[in-house]
N, CA, C and O atoms as a DFTB+ gen file, in Angstrom:
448 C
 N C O
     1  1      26.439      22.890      25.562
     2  2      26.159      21.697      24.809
     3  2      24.762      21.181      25.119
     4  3      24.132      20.575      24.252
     5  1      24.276      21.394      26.287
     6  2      23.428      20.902      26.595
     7  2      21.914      21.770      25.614
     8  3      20.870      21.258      25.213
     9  1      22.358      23.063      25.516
    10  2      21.320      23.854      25.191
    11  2      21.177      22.953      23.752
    12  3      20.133      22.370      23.460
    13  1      22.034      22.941      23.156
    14  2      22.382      22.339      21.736
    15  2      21.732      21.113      21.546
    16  3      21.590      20.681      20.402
    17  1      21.275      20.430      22.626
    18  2      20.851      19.176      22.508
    19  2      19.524      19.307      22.764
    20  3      18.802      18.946      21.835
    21  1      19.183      19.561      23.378
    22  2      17.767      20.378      23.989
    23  2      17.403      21.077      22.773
    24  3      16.196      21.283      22.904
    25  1      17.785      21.566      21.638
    26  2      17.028      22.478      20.743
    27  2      16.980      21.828      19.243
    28  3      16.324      22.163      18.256
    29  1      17.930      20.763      19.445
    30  2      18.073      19.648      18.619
    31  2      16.672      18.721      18.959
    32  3      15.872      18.457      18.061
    33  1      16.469      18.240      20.435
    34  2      14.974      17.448      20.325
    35  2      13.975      18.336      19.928
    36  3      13.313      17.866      19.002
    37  1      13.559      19.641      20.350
    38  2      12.542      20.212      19.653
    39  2      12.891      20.438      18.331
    40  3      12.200      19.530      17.869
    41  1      13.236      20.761      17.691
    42  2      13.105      20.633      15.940
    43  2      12.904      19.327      15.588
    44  3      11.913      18.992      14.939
    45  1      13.582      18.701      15.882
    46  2      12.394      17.133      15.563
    47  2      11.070      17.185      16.390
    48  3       9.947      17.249      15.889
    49  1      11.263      17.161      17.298
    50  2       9.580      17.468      17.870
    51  2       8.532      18.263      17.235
    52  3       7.347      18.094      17.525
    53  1       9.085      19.472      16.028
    54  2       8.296      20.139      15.627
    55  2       7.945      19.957      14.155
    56  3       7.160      20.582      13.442
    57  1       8.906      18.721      13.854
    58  2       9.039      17.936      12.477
    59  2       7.728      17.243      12.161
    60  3       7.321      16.307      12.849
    61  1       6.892      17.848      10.816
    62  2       5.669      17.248      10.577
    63  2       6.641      15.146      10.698
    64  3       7.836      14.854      10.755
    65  1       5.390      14.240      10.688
    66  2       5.874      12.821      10.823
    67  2       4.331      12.555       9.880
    68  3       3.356      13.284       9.698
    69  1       4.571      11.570       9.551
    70  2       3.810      11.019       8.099
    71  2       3.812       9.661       8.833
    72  3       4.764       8.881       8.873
    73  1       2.328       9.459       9.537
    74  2       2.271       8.062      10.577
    75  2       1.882       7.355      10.100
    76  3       1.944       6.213      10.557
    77  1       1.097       7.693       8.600
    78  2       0.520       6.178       7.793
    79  2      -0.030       6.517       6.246
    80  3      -0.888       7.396       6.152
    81  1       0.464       5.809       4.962
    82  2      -0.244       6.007       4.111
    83  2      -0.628       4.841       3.230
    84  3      -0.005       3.787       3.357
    85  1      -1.633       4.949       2.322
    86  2      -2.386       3.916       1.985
    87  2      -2.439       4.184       0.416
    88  3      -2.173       5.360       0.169
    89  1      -2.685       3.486      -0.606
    90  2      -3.141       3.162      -1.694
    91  2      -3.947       2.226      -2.561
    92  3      -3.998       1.036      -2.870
    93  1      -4.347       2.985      -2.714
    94  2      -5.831       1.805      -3.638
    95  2      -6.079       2.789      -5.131
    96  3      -6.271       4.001      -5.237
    97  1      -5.990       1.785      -6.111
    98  2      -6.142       1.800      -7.224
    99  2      -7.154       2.291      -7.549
   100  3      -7.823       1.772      -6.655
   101  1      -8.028       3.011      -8.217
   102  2      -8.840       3.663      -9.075
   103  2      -8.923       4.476     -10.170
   104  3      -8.729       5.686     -10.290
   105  1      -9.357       3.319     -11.237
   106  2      -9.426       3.782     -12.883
   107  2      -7.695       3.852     -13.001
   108  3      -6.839       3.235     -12.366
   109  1      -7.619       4.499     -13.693
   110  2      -6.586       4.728     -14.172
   111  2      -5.463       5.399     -13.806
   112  3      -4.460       5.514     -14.511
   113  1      -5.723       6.164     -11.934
   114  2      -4.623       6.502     -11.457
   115  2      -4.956       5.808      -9.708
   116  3      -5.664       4.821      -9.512
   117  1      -4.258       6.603      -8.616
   118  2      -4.772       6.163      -7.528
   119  2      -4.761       7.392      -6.299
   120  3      -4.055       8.387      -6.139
   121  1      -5.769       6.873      -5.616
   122  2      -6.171       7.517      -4.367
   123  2      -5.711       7.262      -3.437
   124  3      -6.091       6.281      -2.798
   125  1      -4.236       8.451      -2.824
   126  2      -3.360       8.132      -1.875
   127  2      -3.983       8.712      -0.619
   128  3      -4.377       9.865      -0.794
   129  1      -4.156       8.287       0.448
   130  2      -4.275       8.302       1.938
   131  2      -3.394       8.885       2.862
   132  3      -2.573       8.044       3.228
   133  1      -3.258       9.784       3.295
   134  2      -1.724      10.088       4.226
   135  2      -2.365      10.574       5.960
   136  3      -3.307      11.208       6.434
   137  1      -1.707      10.153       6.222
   138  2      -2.424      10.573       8.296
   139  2      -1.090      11.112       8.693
   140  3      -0.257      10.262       9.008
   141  1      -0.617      12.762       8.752
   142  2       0.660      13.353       9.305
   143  2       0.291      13.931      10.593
   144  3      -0.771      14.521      10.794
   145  1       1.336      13.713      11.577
   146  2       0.984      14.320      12.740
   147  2       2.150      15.972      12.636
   148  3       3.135      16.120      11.912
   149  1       1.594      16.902      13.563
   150  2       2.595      17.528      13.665
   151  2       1.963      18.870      14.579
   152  3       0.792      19.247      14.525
   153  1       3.085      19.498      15.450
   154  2       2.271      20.675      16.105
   155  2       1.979      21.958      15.621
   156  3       2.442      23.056      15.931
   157  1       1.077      21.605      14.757
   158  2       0.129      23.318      14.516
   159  2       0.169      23.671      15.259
   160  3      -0.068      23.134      16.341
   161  1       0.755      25.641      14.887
   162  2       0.678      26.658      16.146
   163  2      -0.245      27.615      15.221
   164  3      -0.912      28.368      15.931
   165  1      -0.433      27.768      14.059
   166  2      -1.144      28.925      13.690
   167  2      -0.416      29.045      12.204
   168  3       0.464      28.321      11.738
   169  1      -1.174      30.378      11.520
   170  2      -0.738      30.254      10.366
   171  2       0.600      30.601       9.658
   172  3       0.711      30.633       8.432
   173  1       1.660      30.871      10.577
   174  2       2.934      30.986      10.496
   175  2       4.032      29.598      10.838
   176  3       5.229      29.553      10.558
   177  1       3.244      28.575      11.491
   178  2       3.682      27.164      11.580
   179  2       2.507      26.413      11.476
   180  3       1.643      26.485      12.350
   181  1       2.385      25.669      10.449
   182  2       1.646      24.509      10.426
   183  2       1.909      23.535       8.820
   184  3       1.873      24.102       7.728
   185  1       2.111      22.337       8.940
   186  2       1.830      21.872       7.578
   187  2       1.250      21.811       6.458
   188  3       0.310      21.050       6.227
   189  1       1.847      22.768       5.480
   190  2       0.969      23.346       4.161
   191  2       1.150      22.312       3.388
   192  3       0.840      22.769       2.287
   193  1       1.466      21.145       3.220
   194  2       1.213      20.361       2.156
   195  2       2.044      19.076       1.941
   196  3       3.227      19.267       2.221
   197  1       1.805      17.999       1.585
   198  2       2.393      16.693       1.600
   199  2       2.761      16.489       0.311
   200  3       1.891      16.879      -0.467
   201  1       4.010      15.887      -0.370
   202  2       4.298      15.420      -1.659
   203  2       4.189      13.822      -1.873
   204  3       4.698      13.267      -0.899
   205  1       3.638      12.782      -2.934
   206  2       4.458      11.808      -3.587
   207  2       5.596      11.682      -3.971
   208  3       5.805      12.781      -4.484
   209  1       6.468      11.119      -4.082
   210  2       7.787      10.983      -4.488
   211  2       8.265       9.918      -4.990
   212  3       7.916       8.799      -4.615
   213  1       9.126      10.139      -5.902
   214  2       9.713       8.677      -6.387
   215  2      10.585       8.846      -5.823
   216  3      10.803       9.939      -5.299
   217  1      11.772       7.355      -5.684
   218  2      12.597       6.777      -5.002
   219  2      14.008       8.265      -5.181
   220  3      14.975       8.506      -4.459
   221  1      13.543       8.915      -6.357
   222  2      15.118       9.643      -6.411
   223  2      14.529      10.974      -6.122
   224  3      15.156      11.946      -6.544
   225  1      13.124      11.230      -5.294
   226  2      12.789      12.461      -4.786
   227  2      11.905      13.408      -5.771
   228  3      11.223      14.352      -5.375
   229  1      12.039      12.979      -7.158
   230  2      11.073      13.974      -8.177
   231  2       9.483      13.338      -7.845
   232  3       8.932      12.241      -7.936
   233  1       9.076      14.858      -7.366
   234  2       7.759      15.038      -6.652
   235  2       6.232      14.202      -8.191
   236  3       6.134      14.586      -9.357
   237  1       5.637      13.432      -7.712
   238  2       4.692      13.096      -8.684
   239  2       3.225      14.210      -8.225
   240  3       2.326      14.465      -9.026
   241  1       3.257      14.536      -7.346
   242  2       1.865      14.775      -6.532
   243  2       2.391      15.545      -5.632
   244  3       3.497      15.223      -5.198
   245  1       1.660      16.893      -5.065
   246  2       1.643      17.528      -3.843
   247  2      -0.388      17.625      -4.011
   248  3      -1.207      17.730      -4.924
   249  1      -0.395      17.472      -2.049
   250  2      -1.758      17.635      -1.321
   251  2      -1.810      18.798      -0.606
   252  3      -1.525      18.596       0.574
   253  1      -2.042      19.844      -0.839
   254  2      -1.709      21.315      -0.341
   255  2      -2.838      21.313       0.834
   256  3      -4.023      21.007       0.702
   257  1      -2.222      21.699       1.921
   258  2      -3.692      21.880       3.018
   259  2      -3.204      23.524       3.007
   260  3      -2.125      24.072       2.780
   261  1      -4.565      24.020       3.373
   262  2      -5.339      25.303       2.898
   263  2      -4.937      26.354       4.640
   264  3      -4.765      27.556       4.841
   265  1      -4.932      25.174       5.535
   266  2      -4.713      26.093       6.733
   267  2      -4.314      24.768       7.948
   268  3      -4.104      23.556       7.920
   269  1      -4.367      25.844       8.935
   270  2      -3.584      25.006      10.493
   271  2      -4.415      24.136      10.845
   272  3      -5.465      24.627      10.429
   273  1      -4.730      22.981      11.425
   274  2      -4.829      22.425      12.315
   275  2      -4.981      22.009      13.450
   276  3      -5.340      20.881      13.789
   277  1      -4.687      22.995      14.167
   278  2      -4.127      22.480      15.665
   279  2      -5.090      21.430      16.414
   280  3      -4.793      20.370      16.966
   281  1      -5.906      21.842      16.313
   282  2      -7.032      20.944      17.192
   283  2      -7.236      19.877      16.374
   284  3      -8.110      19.266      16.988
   285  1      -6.959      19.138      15.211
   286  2      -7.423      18.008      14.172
   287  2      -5.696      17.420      14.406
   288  3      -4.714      17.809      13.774
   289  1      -5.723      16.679      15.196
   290  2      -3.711      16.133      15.145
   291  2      -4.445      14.412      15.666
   292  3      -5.225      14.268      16.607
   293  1      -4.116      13.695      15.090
   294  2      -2.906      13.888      13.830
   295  2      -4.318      13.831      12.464
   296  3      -5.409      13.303      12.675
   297  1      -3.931      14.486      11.166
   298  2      -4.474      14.975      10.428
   299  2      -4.332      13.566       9.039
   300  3      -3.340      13.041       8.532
   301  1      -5.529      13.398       8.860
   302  2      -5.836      12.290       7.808
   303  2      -6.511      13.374       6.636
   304  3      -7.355      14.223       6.925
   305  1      -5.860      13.118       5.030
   306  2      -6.692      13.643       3.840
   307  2      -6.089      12.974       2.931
   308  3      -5.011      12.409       3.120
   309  1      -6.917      12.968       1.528
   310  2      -6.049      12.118       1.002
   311  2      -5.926      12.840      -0.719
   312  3      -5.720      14.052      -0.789
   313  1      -6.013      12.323      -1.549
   314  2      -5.591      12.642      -3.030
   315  2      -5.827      11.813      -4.262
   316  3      -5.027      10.999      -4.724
   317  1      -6.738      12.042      -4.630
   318  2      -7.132      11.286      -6.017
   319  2      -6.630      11.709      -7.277
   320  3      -6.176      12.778      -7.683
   321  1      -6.883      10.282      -7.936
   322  2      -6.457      10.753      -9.612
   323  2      -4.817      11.308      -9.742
   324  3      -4.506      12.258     -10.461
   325  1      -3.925      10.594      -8.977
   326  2      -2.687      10.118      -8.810
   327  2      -2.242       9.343      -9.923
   328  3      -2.542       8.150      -9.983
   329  1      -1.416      10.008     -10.996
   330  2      -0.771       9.291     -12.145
   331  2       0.416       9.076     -11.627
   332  3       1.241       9.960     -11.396
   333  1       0.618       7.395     -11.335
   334  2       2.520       6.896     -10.927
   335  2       2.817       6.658     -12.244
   336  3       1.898       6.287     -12.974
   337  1       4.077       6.819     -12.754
   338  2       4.605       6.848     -13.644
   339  2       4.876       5.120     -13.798
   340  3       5.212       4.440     -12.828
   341  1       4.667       4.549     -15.186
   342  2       4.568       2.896     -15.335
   343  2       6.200       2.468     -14.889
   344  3       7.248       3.051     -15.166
   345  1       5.902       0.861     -13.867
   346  2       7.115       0.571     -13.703
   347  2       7.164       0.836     -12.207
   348  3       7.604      -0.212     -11.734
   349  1       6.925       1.761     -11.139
   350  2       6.946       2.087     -10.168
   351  2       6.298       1.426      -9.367
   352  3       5.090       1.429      -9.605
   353  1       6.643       0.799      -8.424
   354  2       5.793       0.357      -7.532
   355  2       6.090       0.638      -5.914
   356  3       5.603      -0.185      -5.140
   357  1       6.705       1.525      -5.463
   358  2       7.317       2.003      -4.498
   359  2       7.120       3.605      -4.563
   360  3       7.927       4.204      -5.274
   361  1       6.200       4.310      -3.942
   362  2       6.184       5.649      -3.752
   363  2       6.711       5.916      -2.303
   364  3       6.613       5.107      -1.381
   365  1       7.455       7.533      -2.197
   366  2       7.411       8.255      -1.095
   367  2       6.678       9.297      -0.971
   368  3       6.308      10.046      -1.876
   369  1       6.253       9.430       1.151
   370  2       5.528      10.623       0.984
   371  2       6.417      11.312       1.771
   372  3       7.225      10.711       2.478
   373  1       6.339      12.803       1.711
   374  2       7.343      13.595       2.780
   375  2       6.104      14.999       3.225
   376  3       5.170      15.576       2.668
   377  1       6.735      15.042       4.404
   378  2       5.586      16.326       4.864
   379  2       6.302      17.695       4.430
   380  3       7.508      17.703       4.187
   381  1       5.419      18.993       4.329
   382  2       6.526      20.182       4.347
   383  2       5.199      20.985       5.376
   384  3       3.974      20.867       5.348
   385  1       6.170      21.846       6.273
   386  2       6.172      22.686       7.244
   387  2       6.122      24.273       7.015
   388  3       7.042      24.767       6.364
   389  1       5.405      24.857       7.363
   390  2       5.463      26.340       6.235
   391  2       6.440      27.212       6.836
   392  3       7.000      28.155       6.277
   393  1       6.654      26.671       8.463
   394  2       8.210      27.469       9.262
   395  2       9.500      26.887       8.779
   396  3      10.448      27.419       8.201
   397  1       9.270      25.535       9.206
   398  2      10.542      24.440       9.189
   399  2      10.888      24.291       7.663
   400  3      11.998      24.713       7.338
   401  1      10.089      23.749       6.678
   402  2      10.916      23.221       5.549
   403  2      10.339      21.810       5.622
   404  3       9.675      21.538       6.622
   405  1      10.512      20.889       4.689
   406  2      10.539      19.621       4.474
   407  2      10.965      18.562       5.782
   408  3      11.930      18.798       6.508
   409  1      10.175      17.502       5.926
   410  2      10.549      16.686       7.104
   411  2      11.832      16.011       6.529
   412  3      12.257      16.223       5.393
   413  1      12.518      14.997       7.635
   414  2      13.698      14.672       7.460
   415  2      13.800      13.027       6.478
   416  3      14.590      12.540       5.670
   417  1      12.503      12.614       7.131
   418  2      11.870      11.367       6.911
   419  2      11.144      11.406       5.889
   420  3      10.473      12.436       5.820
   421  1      10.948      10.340       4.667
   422  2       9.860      10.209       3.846
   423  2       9.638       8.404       4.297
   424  3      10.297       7.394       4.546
   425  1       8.327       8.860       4.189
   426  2       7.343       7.272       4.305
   427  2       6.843       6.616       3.476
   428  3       5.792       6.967       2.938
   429  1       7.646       5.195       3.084
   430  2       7.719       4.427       1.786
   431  2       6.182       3.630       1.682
   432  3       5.659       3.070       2.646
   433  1       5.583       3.705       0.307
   434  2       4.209       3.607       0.526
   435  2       4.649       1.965      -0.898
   436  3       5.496       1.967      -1.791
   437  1       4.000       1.233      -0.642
   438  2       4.054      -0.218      -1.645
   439  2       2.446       0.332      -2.153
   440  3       1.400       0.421      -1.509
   441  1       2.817       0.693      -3.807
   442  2       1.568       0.143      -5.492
   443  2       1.258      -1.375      -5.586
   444  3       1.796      -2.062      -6.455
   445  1       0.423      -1.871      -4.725
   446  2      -0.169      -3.311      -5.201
   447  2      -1.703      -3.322      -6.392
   448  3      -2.180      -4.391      -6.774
């Protein structure tokens, strides 16, 4: 049991985390901000790309990163020319992992 628990904290430990994102309006769509931490090991684990999301999960936006990281943690980029669909004012972001899969957590971002 114990091993079980122990291998349970590292997979969250190895879970990209989405520590902050931002929005600001420009023209006619917007320029989202995201800062994800997570442990790049190389190009078989590292975070290939962040989504927008609406509240019921249909992706508006993915930010594809091109390669690893390791030494740039926690990792700030962001995404312009972001069309939210009218009416929305509540986006999610979620990280995806190119070993793991999708984080567990999405980070609720407020359209002012």
């Amino acid at each position: 049991m114990f091993i079980a628990i122990l291998l349970a904290g590292q997979t969250k430990a190895d879970e990209p985390q989405i520590l902050s994102a931002t929005a600001q309006k420009e023209g006619l769509g917007w320029r989202i901000e995201v800062t994800v931490s997570h442990n790049d090991t190389g190009w078989d684990h590292f975070v290939d790309f962040w989504s927008i999301e609406t509240r019921d999960g249909t992706e508006i936006e993915r930010r594809t990163l091109l390669h690893p990281h390791p030494e740039e943690q926690p990792l700030t980029r962001s995404l312009s020319g972001v069309s939210v669909p009218d009416g929305i004012r509540k986006v999610f972001v979620r990280a995806h992992c190119r070993r793991d899969g999708w984080s567990k957590d999405r980070f609720m971002l407020k359209l002012k």
